[in-house]
C-alpha positions, 0 to 999 in steps of 0.5 A, spaced: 475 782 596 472 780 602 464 780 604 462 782 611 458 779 617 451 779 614 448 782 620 442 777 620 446 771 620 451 773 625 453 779 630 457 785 626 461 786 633 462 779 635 463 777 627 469 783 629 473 778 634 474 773 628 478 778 625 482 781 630 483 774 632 487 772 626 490 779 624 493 778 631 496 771 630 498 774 623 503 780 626 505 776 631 508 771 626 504 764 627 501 764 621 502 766 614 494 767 614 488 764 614 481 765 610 475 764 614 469 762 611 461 761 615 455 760 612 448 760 615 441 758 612 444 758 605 447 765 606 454 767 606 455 769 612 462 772 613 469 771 609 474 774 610 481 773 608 487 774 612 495 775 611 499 773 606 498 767 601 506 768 601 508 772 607 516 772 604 513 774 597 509 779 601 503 776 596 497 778 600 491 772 602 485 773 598 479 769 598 480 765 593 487 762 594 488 755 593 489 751 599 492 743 599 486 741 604 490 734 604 484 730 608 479 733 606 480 730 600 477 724 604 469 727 604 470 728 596 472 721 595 466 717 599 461 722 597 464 719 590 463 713 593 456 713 595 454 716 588 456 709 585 452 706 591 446 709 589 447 707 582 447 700 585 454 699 583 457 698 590 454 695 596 457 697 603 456 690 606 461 688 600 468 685 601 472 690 598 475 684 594 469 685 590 472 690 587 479 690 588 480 682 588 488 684 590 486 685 597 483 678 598 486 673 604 489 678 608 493 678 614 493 682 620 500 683 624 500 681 632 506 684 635 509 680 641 516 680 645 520 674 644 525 670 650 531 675 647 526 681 650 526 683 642 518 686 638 517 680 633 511 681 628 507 674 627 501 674 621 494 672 623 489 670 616 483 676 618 477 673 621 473 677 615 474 680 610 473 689 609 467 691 607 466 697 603 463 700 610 470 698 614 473 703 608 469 709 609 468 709 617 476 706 618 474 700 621 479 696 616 485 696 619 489 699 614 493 704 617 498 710 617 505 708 617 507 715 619 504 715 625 506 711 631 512 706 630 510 699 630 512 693 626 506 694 622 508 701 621 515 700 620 512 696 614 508 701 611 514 706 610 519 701 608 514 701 602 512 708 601 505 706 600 503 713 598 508 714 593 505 719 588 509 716 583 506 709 582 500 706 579 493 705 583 495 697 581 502 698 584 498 702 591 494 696 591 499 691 590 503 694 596 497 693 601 496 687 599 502 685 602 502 688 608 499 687 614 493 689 616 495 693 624 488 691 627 482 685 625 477 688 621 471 690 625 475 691 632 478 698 632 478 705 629 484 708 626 486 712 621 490 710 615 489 709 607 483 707 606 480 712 603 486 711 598 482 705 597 476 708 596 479 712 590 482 706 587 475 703 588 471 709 584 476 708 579 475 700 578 468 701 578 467 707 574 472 706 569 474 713 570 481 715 573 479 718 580 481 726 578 476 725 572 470 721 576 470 727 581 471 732 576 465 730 571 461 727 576 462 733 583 466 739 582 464 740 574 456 740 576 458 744 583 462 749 579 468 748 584 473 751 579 478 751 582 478 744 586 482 738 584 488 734 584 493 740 580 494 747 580 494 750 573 501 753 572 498 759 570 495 759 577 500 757 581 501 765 583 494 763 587 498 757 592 497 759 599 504 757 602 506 755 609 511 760 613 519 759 612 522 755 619 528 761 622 533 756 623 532 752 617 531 757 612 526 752 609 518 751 608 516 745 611 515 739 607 509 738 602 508 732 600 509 734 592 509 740 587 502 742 585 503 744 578 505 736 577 499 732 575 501 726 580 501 718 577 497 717 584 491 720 585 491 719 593 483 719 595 486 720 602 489 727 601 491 729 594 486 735 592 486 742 593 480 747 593 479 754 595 474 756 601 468 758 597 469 752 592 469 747 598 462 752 601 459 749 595 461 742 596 458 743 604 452 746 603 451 740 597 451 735 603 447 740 609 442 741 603 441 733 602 445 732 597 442 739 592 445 745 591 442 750 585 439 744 582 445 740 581 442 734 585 448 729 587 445 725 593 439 723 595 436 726 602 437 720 605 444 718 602 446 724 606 442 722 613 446 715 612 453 719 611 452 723 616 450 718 622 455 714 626 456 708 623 461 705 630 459 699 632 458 701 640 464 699 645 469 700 638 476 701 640 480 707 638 487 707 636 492 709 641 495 713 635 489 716 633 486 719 640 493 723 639 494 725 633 486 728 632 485 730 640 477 732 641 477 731 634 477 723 635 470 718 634 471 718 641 464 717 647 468 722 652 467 727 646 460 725 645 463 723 637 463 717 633 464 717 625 460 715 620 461 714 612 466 720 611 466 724 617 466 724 625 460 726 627 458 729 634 452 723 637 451 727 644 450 733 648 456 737 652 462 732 653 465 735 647 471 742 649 469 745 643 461 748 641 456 745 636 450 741 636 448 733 636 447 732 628 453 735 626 458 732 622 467 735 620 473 734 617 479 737 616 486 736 613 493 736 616 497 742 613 490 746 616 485 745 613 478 745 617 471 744 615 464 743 619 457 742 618 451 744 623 444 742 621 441 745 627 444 751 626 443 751 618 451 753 618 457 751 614 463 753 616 470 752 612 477 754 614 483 755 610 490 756 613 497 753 611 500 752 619 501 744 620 503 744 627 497 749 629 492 746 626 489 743 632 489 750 635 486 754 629 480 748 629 478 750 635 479 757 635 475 758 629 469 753 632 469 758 638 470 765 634 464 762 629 458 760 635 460 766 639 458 771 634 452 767 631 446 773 631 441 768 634 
C-alpha cells in the first residue's frame, strides 16, 4: 500500500523521478529498498515503497516495515530530555554529575610522542565539568571508539562501552574511567553522549528509558511500531540489509531485534517505521503538538533547533569524515543544536534546503529532515549502511525538485 504524490504539494511528474530513481537502484542490486516518505503543510505528501524488506526471502518492502533507524534514536532521547527540562527537573547549564554523580572529576587523554618515538597517553583533570547542553550538542568530549584509533579510542573499545548486556550503572561506570578525547567545551565529536542523555532521563524520571518514551512520546504520538524491541509476532515486518556475495553473510547488526536488551542506548538503540517517525517529526516542525498530544512548548523547539555551537568550535577530524556535508560545519553553512544539526546559512551546503532546517539520520540508512520554510518533513528509510551518505543526498535532491511550488 502506498500513497501517490499529492498534486498541490509536489509535481506527479517530478514526484515520478523518485520512483524511477530507487526501483532502478533496486534492479541493480545496491539496495534491498527503500521507503520514502515527504510530508507538506501537514499532508502526506508522497509515500511510496520500494524493493524487498528481505530481497534473499523475496519479502516485498511495504510502507510499514520496520527499520533500525540506529542514530535517529538521539532526536527521541533529547526531546525526552527536554520534556524533563520543562518540568524544571533538569537544567542544561548543570554539570551532569548533577545527575549522575559518577561522572564527576573527569580526566581528558593528551596523546604525545616519547623519546622512543612511541603514541603515549598523559590524563589531564577537565578544565569544567559537562554540562547537560555539552550532552545534547556533543561538546563533551566523549567519543566513539569506532571511529579513528587514537589511544583514547583504543580505550573505549577495550571496554565495550556499548554492550548491550550491561546495566546503565555498568555504562556509567565504564565512562567514568575513561578518558574524555577532547576538554569539554572546546571540540564537536560525535560519541556516546546521547547514551548518557538516556541514562539521565532514567535517574531523573525513575523510568527505564524504554518506559519513559514509550509513556511520555510514543504512546501519546501513537507511534505503534517505534521502540526498543520488535515483538516476535512482528519479526516478519524487519527490514534486513542485502547479503555480501563473497561472504555469504548480512552485514553486522548490532544485535537480534526480538530480544529486549539490558542496555537501553539512547544513542542508537530504537526502531521505528516511516510513518511513525512522520508523526514524530511533524510534533517538532509543529512546535511541539500533533493532534492534540502537546509534548514541547513552541519555544522548546525554536531553543532545540538553533545552533547551539559556541563560534570558532572545532570539529573532530574524525567527524568531518565519518557525516561529509552532514557535519556542523561553517563550510556547510551548519552547526548543531539540542539533538540535531541545523542549517544557519544560505548556499554553502551541496545539498538543497533552507536557513531554519534541522536533521539526522542513522548509520545502517536511516535519514530524516525537517524544513520549516517549506512546511516539509521528509523521512527515508532504507537498510544499506555503506550508501547511506549517497541516498541522504538523493533523497534531498529528488524531494526539493519535485516540490509544486
Amino acid at each position: 500500500m502506498s500513497s501517490p504524490a499529492n498534486p498541490d504539494l509536489l509535481l506527479p511528474e517530478r514526484a515520478l523521478r523518485i520512483q524511477s530513481a530507487f526501483e532502478r537502484d533496486v534492479e541493480k542490486g545496491s539496495i534491498p529498498g527503500a521507503v520514502a516518505l515527504i510530508a507538506r503543510r501537514g499532508q502526506l505528501a508522497y509515500l511510496e515503497a520500494f524493493g524487498y524488506r528481505d530481497r534473499e526471502k523475496g519479502l516485498a518492502m511495504e510502507v510499514d516495515s520496520i527499520f533500525r533507524i540506529a542514530s535517529m534514536t538521539k532526536p527521541m532521547v533529547s526531546v525526552a530530555v527536554m520534556m524533563l527540562v520543562e518540568q524544571g527537573l533538569v537544567r542544561l547549564v548543570n554539570p551532569v554529575s548533577t545527575y549522575l554523580p559518577t561522572l564527576k572529576d573527569l580526566q581528558v587523554g593528551v596523546e604525545s610522542i616519547d623519546a622512543k618515538g612511541t603514541s603515549v597517553l598523559r590524563l589531564e583533570a577537565a578544565k569544567r565539568e559537562i554540562s547537560v547542553q555539552d550532552l545534547l550538542r556533543h561538546t563533551s568530549g566523549i567519543t566513539y571508539g569506532h571511529f579513528g584509533d587514537s589511544l583514547v579510542k583504543q580505550a573505549y573499545r577495550a571496554v565495550d562501552p556499548a554492550d548491550r548486556h550491561q546495566t546503565s550503572a555498568q555504562f556509567i561506570a565504564k565512562l567514568a574511567a575513561l578518558p574524555l578525547q577532547y576538554q569539554p567545551g572546546s571540540t564537536w565529536d560525535y560519541g556516546m553522549s546521547t547514551d548518557v542523555l538516556g541514562c539521565l532521563v532514567e535517574a531523573v524520571s525513575g523510568l527505564a528509558l524504554d518506559q519513559f518514551i514509550a509513556e511520555r512520546i510514543t504512546q501519546p504520538l501513537g507511534m505503534k511500531d517505534t521502540g526498543f524491541v520488535v515483538p516476535k509476532d512482528q519479526a516478519h515486518r524487519i527490514a534486513e540489509a542485502l547479503v555480501d556475495p563473497a561472504t555469504g553473510e548480512r552485514p553486522p547488526m548490532a544485535r537480534e531485534l526480538t530480544i529486549q536488551p539490558n542496555f537501553l542506548s539512547g544513542g542508537g538503540g530504537m526502531v521505528s517505521t516511516a510513518p511513525d517517525y512522520l508523526r514524530f517529526a511533524q510534533m517538532l516542525i509543529n512546535g511541539g503538538e500533533l493532534d492534540g498530544v502537546r509534548l514541547l512548548a513552541r519555544k522548546t523547539v525554536e531553543l532545540m533547533s538553533c545552533d547551539h555551537l559556541p563560534p570558532g568550535i572545532a570539529v573532530a577530524a574524525t567527524a568531518r569524515a565519518q557525516f561529509e556535508e552532514s557535519a556542523p560545519l561553517p563550510e556547510f553553512g551548519q552547526g548543531f543544536g539540542l539533538g540535531f544539526c541545523v542549517r544557519n546559512e544560505p548556499g554553502c551546503n551541496p545539498v538543497p534546503g533552507s536557513v531554519g532546517e534541522f536533521y539526522w539520520s542513522g548509520v545502517f540508512g536511516s535519514y530524516f529532515w525537517i524544513d520549516p520554510a517549506e512546511q516539509l518533513v521528509a523521512v527515508l528509510m532504507l537498510c544499506a549502511p555503506e550508501l547511506r551518505r549517497h541516498y541522504r543526498a538523493l533523497m534531498r535532491n529528488l524531494t526539493y525538485q519535485a516540490l509544486a511550488d
